[in-house]
PQR file with spaces between the fields and no chain letter, atoms N, CA, C, O and H, PARSE charges and radii, in Angstrom:
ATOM       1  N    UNK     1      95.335   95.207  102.342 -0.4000 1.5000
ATOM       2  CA   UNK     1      95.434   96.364  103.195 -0.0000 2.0000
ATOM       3  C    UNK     1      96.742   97.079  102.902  0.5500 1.7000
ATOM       4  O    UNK     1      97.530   96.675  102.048 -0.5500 1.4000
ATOM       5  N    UNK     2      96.884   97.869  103.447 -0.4000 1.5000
ATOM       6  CA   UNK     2      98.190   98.925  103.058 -0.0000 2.0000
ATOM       7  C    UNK     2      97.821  100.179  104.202  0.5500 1.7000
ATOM       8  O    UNK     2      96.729  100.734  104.326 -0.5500 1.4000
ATOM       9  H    UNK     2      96.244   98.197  104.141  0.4000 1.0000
ATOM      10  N    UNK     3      99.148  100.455  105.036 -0.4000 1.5000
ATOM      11  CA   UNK     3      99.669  101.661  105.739 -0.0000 2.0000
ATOM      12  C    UNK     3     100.388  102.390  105.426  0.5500 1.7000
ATOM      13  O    UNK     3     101.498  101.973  105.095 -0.5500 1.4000
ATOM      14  H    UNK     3     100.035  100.004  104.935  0.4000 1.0000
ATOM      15  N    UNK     4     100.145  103.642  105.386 -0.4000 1.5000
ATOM      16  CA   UNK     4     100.762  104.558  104.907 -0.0000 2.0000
ATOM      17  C    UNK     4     102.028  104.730  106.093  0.5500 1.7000
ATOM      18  O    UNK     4     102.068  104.005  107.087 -0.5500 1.4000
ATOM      19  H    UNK     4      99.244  103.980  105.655  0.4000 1.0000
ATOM      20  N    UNK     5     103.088  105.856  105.802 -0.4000 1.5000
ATOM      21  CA   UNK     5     104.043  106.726  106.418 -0.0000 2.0000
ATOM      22  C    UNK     5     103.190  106.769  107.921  0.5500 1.7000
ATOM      23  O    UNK     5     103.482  105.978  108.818 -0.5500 1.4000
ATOM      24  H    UNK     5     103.055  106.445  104.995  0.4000 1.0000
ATOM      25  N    UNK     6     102.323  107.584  108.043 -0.4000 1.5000
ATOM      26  CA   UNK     6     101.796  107.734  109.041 -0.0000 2.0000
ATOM      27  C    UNK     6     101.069  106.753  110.365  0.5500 1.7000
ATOM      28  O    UNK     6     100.697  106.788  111.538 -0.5500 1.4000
ATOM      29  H    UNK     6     102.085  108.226  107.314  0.4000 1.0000
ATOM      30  N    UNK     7     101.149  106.244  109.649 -0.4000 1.5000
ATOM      31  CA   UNK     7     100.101  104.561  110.228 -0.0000 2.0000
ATOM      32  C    UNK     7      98.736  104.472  109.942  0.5500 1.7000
ATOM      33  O    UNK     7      98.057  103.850  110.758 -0.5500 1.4000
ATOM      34  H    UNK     7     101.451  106.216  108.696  0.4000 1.0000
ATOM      35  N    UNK     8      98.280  104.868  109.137 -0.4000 1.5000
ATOM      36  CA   UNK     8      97.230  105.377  108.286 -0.0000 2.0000
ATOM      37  C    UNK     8      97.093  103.633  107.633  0.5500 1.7000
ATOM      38  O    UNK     8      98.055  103.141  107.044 -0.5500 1.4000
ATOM      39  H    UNK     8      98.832  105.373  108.473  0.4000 1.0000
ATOM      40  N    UNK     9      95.741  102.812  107.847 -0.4000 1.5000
ATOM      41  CA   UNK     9      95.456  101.869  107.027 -0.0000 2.0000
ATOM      42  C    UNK     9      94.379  101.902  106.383  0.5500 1.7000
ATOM      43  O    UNK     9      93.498  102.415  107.072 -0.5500 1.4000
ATOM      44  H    UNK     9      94.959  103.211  108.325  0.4000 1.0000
ATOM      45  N    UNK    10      93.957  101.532  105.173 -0.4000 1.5000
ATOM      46  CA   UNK    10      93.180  101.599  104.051 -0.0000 2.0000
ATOM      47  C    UNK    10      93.180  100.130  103.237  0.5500 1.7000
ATOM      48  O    UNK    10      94.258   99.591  102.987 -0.5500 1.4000
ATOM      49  H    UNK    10      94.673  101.115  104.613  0.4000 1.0000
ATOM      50  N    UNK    11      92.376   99.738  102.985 -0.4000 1.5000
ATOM      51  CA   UNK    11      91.555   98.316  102.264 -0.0000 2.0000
ATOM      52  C    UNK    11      91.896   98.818  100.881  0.5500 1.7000
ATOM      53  O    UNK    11      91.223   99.775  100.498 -0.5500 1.4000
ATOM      54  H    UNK    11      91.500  100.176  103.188  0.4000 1.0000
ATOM      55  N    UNK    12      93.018   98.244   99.883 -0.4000 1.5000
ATOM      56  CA   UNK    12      92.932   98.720   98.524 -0.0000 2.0000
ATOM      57  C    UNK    12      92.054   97.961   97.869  0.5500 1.7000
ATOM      58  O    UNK    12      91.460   98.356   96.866 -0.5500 1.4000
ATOM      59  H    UNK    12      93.564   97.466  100.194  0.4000 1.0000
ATOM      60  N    UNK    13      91.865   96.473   98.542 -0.4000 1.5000
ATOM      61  CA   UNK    13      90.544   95.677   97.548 -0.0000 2.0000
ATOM      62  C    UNK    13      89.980   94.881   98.176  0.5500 1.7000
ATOM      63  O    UNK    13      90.439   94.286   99.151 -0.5500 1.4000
ATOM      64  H    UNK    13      92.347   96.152   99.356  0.4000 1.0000
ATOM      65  N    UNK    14      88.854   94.755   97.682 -0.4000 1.5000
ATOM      66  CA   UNK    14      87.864   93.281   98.484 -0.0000 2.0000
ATOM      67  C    UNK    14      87.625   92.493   97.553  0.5500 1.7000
ATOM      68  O    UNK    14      87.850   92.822   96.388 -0.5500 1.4000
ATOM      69  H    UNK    14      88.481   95.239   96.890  0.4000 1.0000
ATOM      70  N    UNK    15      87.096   91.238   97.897 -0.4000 1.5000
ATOM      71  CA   UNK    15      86.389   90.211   97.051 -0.0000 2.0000
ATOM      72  C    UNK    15      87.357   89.893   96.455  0.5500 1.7000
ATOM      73  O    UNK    15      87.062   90.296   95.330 -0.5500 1.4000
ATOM      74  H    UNK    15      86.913   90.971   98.843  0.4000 1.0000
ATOM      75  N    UNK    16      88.475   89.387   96.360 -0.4000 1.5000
ATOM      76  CA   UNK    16      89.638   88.379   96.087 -0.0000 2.0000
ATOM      77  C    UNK    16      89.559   87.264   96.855  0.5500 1.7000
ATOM      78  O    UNK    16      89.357   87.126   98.061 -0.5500 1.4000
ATOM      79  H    UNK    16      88.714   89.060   97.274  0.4000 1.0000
ATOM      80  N    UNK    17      89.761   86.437   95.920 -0.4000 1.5000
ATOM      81  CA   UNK    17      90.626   85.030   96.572 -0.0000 2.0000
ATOM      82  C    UNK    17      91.667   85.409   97.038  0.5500 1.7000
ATOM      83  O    UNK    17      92.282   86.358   96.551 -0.5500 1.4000
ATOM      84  H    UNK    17      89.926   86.549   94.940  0.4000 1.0000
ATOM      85  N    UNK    18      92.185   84.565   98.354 -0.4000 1.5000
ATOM      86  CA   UNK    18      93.480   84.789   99.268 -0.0000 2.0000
ATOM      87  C    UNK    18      94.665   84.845   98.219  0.5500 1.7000
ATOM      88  O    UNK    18      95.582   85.607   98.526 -0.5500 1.4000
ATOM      89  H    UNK    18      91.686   83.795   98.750  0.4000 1.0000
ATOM      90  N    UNK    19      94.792   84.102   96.943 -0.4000 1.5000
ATOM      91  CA   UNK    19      95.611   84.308   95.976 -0.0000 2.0000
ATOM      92  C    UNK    19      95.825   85.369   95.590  0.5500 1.7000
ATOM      93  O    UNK    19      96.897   85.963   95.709 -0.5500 1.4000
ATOM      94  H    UNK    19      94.047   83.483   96.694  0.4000 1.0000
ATOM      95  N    UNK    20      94.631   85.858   94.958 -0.4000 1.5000
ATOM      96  CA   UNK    20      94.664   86.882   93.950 -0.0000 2.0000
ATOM      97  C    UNK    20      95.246   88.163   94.884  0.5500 1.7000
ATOM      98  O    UNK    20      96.066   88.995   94.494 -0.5500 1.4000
ATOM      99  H    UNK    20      93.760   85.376   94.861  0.4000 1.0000
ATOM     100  N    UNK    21      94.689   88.117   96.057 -0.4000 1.5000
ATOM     101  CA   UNK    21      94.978   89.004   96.679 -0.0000 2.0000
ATOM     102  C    UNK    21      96.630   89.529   97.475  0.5500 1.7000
ATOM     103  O    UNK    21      97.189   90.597   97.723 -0.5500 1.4000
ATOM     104  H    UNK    21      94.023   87.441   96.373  0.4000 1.0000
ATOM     105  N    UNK    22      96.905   88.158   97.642 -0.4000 1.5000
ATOM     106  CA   UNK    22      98.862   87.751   97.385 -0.0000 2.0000
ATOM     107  C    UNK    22      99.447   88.570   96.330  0.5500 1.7000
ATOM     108  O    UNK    22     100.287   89.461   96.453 -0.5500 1.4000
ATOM     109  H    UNK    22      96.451   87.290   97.441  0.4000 1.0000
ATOM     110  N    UNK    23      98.945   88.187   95.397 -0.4000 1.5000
ATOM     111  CA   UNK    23      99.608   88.634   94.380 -0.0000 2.0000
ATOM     112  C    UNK    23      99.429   89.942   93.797  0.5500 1.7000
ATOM     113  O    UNK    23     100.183   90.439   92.961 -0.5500 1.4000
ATOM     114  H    UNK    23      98.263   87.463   95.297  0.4000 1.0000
ATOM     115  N    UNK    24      98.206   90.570   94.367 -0.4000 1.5000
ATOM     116  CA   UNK    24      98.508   92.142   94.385 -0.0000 2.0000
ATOM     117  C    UNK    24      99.227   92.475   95.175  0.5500 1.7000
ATOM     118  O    UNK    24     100.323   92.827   94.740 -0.5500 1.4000
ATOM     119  H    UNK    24      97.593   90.166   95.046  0.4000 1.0000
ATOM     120  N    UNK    25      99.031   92.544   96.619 -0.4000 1.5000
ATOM     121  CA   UNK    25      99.974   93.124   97.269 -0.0000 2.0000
ATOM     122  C    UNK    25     101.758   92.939   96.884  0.5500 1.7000
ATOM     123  O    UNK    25     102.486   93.922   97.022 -0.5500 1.4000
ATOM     124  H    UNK    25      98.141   92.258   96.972  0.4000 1.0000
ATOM     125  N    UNK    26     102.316   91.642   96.420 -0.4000 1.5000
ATOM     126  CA   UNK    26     103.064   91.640   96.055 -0.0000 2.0000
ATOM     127  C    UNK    26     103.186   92.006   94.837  0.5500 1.7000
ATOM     128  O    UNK    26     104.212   91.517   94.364 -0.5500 1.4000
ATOM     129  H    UNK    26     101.724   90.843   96.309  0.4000 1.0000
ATOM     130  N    UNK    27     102.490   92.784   93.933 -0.4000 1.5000
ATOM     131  CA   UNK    27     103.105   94.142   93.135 -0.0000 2.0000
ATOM     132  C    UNK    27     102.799   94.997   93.552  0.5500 1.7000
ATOM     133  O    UNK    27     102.865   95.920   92.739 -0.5500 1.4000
ATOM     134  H    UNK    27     101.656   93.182   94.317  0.4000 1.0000
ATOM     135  N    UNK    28     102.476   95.259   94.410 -0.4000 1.5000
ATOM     136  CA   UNK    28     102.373   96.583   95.100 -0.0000 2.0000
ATOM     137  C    UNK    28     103.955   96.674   95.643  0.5500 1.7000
ATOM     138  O    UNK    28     104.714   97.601   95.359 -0.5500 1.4000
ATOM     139  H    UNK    28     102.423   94.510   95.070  0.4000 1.0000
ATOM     140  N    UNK    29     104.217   95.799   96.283 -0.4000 1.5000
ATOM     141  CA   UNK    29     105.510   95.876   97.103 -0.0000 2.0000
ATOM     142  C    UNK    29     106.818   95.916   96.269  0.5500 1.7000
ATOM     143  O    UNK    29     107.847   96.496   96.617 -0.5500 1.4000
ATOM     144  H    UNK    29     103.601   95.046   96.514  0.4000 1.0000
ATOM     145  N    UNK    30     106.585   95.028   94.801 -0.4000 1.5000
ATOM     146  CA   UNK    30     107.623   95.272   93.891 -0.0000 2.0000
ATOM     147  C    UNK    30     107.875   97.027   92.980  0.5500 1.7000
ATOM     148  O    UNK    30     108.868   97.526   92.451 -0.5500 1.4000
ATOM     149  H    UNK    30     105.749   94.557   94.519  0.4000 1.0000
ATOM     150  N    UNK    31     106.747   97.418   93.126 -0.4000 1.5000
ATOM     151  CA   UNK    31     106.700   98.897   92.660 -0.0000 2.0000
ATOM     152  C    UNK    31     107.554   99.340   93.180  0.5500 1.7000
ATOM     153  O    UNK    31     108.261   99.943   92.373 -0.5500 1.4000
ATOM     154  H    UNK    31     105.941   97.013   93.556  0.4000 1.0000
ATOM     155  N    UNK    32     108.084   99.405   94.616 -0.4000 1.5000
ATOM     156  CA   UNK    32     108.899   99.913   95.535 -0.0000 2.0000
ATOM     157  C    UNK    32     108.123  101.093   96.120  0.5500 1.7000
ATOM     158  O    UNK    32     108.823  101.997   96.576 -0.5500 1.4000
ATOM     159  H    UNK    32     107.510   98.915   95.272  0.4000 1.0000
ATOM     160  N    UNK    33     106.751  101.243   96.188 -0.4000 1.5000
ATOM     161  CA   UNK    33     105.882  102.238   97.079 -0.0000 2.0000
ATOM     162  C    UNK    33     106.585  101.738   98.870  0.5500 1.7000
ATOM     163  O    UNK    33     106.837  100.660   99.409 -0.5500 1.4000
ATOM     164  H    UNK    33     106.183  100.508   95.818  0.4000 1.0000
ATOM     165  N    UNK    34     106.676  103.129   99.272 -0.4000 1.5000
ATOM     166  CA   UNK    34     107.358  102.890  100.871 -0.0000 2.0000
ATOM     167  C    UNK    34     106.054  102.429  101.844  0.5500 1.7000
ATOM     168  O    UNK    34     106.435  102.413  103.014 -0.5500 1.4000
ATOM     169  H    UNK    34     106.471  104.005   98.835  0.4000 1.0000
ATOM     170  N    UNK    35     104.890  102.118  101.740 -0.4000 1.5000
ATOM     171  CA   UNK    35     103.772  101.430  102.237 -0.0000 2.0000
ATOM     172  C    UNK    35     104.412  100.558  102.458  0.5500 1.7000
ATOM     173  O    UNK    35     105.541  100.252  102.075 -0.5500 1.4000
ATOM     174  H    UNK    35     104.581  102.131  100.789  0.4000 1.0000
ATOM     175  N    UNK    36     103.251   99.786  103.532 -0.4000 1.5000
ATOM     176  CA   UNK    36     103.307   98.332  103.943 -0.0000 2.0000
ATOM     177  C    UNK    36     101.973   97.895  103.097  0.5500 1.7000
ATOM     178  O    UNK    36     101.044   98.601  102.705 -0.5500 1.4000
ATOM     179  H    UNK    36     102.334  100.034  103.843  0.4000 1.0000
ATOM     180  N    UNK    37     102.229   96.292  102.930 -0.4000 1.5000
ATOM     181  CA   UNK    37     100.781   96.095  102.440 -0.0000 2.0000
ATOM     182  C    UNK    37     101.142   94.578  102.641  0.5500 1.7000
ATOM     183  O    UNK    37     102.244   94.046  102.776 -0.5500 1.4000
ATOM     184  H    UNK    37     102.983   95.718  103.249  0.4000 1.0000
ATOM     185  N    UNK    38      99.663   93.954  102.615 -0.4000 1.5000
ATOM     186  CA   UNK    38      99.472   93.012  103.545 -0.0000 2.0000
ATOM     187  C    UNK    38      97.977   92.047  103.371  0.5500 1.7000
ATOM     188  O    UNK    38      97.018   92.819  103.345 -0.5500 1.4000
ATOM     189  H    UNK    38      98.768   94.385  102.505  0.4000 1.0000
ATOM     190  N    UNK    39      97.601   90.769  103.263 -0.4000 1.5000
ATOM     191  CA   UNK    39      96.638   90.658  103.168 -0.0000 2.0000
ATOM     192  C    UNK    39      95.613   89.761  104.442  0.5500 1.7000
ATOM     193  O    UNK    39      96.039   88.820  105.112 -0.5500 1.4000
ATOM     194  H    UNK    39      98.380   90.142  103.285  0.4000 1.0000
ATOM     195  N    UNK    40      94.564   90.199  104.509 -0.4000 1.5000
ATOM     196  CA   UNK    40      94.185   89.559  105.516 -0.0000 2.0000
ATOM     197  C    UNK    40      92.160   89.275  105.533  0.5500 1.7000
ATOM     198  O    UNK    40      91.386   89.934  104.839 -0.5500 1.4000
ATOM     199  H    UNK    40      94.218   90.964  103.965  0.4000 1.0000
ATOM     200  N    UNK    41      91.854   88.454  106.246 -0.4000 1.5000
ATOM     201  CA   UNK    41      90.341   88.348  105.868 -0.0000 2.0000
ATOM     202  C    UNK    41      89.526   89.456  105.975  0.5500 1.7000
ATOM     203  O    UNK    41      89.877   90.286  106.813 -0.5500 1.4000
ATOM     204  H    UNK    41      92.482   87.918  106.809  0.4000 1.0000
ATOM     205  N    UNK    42      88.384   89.711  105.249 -0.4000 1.5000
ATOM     206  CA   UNK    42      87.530   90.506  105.450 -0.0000 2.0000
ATOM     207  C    UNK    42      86.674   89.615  106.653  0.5500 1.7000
ATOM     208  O    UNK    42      86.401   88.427  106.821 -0.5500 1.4000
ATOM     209  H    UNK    42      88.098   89.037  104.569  0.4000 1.0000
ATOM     210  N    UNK    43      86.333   91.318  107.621 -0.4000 1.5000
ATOM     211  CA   UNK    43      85.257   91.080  108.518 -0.0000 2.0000
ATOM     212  C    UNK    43      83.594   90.430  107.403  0.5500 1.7000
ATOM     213  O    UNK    43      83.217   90.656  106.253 -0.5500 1.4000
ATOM     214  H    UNK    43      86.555   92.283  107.485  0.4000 1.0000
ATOM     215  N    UNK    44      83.218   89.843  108.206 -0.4000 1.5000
ATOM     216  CA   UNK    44      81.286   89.535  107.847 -0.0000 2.0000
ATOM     217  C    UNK    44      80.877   91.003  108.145  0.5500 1.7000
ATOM     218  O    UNK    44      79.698   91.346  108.056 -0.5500 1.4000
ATOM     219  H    UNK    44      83.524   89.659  109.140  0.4000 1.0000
């Protein structure tokens, strides 16, 4: 997940393992984009 400036949230990916998905967000966060990003389960 990821929030924008605004508080604006948006799903950048699904269907990851809890890993894989770690480890995007944490290059997301090393880019230095001013977002938050964050990972968390998908709803069923």
């Amino acid at each position: 997940m990821r929030q924008d400036d605004n508080g604006n949230r948006y799903l950048v990916a699904g269907g990851l393992t809890r890993a894989a998905a770690e480890q995007l967000a944490a290059e997301f966060e090393a880019r230095g984009h001013k977002q938050l990003y964050w990972v968390e389960r998908e709803s069923a």
